[in-house]
C-alpha positions in Angstrom: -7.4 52.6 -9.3 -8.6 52.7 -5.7 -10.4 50.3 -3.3 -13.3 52.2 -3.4 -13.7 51.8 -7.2 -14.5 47.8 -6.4 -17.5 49.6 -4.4 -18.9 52.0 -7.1 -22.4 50.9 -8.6 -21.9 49.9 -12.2 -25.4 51.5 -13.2 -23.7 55.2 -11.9 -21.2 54.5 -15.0 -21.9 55.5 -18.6 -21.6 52.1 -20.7 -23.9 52.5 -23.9 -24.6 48.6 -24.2 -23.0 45.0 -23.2 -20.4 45.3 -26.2 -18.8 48.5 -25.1 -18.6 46.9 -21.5 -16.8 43.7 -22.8 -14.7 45.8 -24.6 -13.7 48.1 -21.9 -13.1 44.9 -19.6 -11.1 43.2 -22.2 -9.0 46.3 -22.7 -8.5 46.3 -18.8 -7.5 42.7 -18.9 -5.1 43.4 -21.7 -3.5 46.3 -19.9 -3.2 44.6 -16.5 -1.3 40.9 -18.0 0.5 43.5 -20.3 2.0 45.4 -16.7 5.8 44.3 -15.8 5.6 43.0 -12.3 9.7 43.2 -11.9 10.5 45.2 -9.1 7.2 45.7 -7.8 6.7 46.1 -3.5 5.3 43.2 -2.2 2.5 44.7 -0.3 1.1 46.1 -3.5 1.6 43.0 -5.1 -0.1 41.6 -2.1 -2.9 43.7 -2.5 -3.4 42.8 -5.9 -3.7 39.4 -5.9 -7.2 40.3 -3.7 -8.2 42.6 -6.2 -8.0 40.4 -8.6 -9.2 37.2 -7.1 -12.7 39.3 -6.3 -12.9 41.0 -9.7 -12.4 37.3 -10.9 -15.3 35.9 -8.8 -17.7 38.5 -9.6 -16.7 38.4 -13.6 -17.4 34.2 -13.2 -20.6 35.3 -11.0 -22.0 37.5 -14.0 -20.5 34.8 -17.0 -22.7 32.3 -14.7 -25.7 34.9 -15.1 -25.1 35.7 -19.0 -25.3 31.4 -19.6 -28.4 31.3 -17.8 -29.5 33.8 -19.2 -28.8 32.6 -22.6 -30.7 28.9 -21.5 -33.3 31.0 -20.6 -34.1 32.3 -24.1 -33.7 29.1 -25.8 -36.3 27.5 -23.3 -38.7 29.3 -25.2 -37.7 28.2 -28.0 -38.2 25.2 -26.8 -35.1 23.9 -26.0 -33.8 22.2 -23.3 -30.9 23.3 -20.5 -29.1 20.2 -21.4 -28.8 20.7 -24.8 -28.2 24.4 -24.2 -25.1 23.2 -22.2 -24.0 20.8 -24.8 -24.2 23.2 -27.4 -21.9 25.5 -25.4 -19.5 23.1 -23.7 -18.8 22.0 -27.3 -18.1 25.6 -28.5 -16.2 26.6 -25.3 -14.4 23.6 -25.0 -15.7 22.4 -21.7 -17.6 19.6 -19.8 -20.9 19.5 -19.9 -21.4 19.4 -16.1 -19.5 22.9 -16.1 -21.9 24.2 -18.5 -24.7 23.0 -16.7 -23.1 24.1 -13.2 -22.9 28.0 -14.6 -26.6 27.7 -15.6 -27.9 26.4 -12.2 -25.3 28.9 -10.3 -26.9 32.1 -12.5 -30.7 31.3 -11.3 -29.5 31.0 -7.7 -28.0 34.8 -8.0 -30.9 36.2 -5.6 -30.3 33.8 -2.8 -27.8 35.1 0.2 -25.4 32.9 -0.7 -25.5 33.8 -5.1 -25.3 37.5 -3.8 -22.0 36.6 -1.9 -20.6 35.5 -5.1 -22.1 39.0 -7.2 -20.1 40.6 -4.6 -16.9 38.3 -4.8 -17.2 37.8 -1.4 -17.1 34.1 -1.9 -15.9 31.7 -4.5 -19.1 29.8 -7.2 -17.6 27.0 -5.1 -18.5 28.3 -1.7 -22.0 28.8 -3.0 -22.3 25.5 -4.9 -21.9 23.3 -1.8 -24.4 25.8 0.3 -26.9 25.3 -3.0 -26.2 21.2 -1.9 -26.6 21.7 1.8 -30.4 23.6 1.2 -31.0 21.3 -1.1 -30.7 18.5 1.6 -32.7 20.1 4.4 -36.4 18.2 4.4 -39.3 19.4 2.6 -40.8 20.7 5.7 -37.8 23.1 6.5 -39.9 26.4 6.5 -38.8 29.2 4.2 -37.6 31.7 7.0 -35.2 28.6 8.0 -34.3 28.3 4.9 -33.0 31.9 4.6 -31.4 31.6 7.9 -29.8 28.6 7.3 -28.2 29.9 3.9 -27.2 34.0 5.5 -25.7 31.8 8.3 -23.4 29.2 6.0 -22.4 32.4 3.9 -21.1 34.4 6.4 -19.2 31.3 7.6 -18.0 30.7 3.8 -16.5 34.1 3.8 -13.9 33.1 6.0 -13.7 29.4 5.1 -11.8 26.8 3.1 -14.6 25.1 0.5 -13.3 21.7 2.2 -14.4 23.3 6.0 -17.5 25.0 4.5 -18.6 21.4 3.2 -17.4 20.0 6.6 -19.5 22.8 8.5 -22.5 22.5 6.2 -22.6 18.9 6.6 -22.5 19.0 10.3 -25.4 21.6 10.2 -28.0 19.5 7.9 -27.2 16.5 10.7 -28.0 18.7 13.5 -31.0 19.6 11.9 -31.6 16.3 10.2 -30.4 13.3 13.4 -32.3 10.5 10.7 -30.2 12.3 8.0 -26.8 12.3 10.0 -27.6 8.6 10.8 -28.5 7.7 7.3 -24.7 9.6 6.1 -22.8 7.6 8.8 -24.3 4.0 7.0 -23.7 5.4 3.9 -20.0 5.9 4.4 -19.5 2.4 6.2 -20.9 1.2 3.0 -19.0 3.2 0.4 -15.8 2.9 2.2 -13.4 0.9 0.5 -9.7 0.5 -0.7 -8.1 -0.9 -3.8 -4.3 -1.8 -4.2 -4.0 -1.6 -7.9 -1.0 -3.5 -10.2 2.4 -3.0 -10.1 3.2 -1.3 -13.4 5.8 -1.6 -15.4 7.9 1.2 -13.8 7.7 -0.7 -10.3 5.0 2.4 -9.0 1.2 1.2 -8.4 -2.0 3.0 -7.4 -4.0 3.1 -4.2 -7.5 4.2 -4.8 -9.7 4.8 -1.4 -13.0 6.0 -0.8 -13.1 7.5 3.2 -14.7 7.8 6.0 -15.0 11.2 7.6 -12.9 9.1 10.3 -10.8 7.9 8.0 -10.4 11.5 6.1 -9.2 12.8 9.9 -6.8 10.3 10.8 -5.7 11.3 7.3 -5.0 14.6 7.7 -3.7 14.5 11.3 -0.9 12.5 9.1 -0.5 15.6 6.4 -0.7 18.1 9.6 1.7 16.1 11.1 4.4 14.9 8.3 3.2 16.5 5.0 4.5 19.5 5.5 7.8 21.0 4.0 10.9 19.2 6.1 7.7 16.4 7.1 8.9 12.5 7.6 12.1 13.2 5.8 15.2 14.7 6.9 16.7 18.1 5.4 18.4 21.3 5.9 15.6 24.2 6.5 14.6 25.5 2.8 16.1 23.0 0.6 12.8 20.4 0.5 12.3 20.2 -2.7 9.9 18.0 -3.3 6.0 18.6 -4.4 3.0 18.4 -2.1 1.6 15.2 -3.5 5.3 13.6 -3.0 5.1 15.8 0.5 1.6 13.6 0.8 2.6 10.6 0.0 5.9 10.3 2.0 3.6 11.4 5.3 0.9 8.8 5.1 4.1 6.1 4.2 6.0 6.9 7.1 2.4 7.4 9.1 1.8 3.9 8.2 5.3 2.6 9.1 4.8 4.2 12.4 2.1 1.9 13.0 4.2 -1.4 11.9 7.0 -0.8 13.7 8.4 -3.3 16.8 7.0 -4.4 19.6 9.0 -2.5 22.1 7.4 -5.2 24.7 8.7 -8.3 23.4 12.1 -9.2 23.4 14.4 -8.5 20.4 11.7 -7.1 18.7 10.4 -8.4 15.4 9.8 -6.5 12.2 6.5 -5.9 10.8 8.0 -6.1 7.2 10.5 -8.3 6.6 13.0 -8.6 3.4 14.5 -11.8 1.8 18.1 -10.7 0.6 21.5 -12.3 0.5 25.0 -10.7 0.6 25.5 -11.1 -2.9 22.2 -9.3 -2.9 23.0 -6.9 -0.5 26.0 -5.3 -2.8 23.9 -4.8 -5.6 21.7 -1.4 -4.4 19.1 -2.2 -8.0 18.8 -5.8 -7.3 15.2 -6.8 -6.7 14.1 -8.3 -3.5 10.4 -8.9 -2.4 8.8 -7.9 0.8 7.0 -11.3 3.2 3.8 -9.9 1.5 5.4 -10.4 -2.3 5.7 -6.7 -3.3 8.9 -6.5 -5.1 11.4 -3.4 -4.8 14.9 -2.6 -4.7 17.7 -3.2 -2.4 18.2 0.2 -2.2 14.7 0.9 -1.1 14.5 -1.8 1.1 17.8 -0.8 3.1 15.9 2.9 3.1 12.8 1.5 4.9 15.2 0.4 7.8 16.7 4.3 8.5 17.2 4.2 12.4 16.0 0.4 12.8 18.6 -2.0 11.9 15.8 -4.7 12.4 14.0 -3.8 9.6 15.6 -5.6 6.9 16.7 -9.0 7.8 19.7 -10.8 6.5 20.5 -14.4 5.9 24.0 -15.5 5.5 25.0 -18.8 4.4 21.5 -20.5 5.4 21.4 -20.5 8.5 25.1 -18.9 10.3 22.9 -15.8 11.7 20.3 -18.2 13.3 22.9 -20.2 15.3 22.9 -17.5 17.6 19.2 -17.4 18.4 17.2 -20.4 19.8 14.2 -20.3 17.2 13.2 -23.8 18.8 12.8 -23.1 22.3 9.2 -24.4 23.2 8.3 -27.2 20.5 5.7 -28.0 22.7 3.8 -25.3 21.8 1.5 -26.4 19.6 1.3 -22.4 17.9 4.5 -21.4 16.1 6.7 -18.4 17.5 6.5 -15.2 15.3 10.7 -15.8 15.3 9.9 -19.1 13.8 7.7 -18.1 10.9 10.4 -15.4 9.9 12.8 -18.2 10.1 10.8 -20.2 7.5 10.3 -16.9 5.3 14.0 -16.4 4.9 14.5 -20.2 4.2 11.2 -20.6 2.2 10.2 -17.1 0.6 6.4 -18.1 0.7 4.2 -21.3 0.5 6.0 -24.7 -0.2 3.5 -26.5 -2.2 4.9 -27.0 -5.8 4.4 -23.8 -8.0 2.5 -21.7 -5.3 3.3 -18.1 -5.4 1.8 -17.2 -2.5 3.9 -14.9 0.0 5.0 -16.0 3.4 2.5 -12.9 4.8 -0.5 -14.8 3.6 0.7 -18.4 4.7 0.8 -20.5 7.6 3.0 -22.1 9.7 2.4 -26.1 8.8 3.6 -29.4 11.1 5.3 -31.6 8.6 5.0 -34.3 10.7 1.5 -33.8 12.3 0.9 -32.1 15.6 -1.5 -34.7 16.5 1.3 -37.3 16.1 3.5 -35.9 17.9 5.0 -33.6 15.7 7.3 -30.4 17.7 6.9 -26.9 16.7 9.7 -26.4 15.4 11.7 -25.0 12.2 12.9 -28.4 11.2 9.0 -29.5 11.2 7.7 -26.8 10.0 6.6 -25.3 6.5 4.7 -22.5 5.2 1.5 -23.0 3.2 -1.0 -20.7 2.3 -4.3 -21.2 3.8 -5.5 -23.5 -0.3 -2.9 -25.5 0.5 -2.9 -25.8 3.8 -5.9 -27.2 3.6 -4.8 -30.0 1.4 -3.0 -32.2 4.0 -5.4 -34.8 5.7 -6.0 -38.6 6.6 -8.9 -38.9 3.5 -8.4 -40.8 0.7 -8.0 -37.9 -1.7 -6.0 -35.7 1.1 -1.9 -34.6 0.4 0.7 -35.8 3.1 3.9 -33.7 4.1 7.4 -35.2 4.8 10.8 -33.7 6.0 13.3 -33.8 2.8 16.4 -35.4 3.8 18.1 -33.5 1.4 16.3 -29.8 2.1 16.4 -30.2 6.1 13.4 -27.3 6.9 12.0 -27.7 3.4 9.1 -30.2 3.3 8.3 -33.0 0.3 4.3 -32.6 -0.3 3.0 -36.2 -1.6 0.1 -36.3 -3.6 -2.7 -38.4 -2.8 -2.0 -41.9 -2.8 1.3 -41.6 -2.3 3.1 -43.2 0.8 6.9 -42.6 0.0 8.8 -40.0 -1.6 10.3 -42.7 -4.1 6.9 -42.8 -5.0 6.5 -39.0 -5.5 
């Protein structure tokens, strides 16, 4: 068969009535999957794929046509598109909305954009979000505007990805719409939103986010920039094997941990994420360890994060050995704690100190044992983290917590419940 043949009018062929044409097509279709493809060149392998993918848009284009069609005649029966489409989708096996989709897409054949798709010229998705895009131009849009506006998105469709057509069609209804374009930006401030869902049982969790058309670019500058094949990991040309979603998801990670990294300003530099682990810890790679915001992982995967930044993951020894060599306490007088501090308190304390708190030591404060106001110093020896509930505890009233250094647990505070002067008491 030639190119031309794609060209030839089907009314100039003999066909006696619709059965002999399904018949001849699914003969075609059985001869064509039946074809060995072994050994075949690769440019006229090349040029069937585009022979196909347009004889598979305009055979979609005319199943669209045949359904509504088919709605058509029961409407005068009486019956309803929707339960047209139900009565299908069940039969067919599909959803409803698809079912519905192919009826609406078969009445819009005689539009610029439904002719496209006759022609396989572009994809029942193309002309589904330019059916959308007139169907958001105001009631006062004229019809020769109309037209224009839809010949003008096809021929941009032709060449275009659905997800730049949508892009392009959306930018065209603003420009002719400012109100409209106004009215999308609120709408996406209000829609935007992220969820962090629970840790499963496997250790994985979801993250479920609704964005912004700022947030969608920032997005994909990350998946231009990382996701592709050899993108935010390291590996010999040819040998990443890993799929695009996992290609995905390790580009917005190390996106993210691009923007956590040190301060290259301040002096010895502090990590964003910081890691509780001891040495005992540290031999074991599938010992559990949480992160300063309470997610819990493996020691494996937390030595991972640190790749070329030693700092990352931060190590303990013995209580306190690794501190002696760093002054944590050098300006008690400042009444606000040094970020070196609080990390100090994280890998003595793990979180909040108030009995049977779980809170993590991202989410807590740095608290004066002994009272600012009363002269207590800022530092690690008076100080304790408590989440902002607790926090909120200590007082002078009547009903108010107090906070005293344990002599026993020098750095970990004794929290006395009201009424209580003395840790005999307690």
């Amino acid at each position: 068969m030639t190119q031309e043949m794609t060209d030839i009018d089907p009314q100039a062929m003999f066909v006696a009535s619709l059965d002999d044409a399904l018949v001849f097509l699914e003969a075609a279709v059985a001869t064509l999957v039946s074809i060995d493809l072994e050994g075949v060149e690769a440019d006229e392998l090349a040029d069937a794929v585009m022979r196909t993918e347009v004889a598979d848009r305009r055979l979609e284009a005319a199943g669209s046509r045949a359904t509504a069609e088919l709605a058509a005649l029961h409407a005068l029966k009486g019956r309803r598109p929707g339960g047209v489409a139900a009565m299908l989708a069940e039969k067919l096996g599909l959803a409803r909305g698809v079912m519905h989709g192919r009826i609406e897409a078969g009445g819009r054949q005689a539009t610029p954009a439904g002719r496209a798709m006759v022609r396989g010229e572009i994809t029942s998705e193309h002309e589904r979000i330019i059916a959308k895009a007139v169907n958001g131009l105001p009631g006062t849009t004229g019809g020769a505007a109309v037209v224009a506006f839809t010949e003008e998105l096809t021929e941009f469709a032709r060449t275009a990805a659905p997800a730049d057509l949508r892009a392009e069609a959306a930018r065209r209804v603003a420009a002719l719409c400012p109100s409209k374009g106004r009215d999308r930006d609120e709408h996406q401030e209000r829609q935007r939103s992220a969820r962090l869902g629970a840790v499963r049982a496997d250790g994985t969790s979801t993250l479920t986010m609704t964005l912004t058309a700022r947030a969608r670019a920032v997005v994909q500058r990350a998946l231009a920039d990382f996701g592709g094949p050899g993108g935010a990991v390291g590996c010999e040309p040819g040998s990443d094997d890993r799929t695009p979603e996992q290609r995905a998801h390790d580009a917005l990670v190390h996106q993210w941990a691009l923007g956590t990294t040190v301060d290259p300003s301040r002096p010895k530099g502090l990590a964003s994420i910081v890691i509780r682990m001891n040495s005992v810890e540290l031999d074991d790679p599938t010992a559990l360890v949480h992160t300063d915001s309470g997610t819990q992982l493996s020691v494996r995967q937390a030595v991972s994060m640190a790749g070329g930044m030693p700092w990352f993951v931060s190590l303990l020894r013995d209580g306190c050995e690794e501190l002696h060599r760093i002054d944590v306490d050098a300006h008690p007088e400042h009444r606000i704690a040094s970020a070196l501090q609080r990390l100090v308190l994280y890998a003595a304390h793990g979180g909040c100190t108030f009995p049977g708190c779980t809170v993590p030591a991202r989410r807590s404060q740095f608290h004066h044992v002994r009272e600012w106001s009363r002269g207590g110093p800022t530092t690690v020896v008076n100080g304790a983290l408590a989440c902002p509930v607790h926090h909120g505890f200590v007082g002078d009233g009547p009903s108010s917590w107090k906070t005293i250094v344990n002599p026993d647990s020098p750095g970990l505070c004794t929290w006395l419940p009201p009424g209580t002067d003395r840790l005999t008491d307690a």
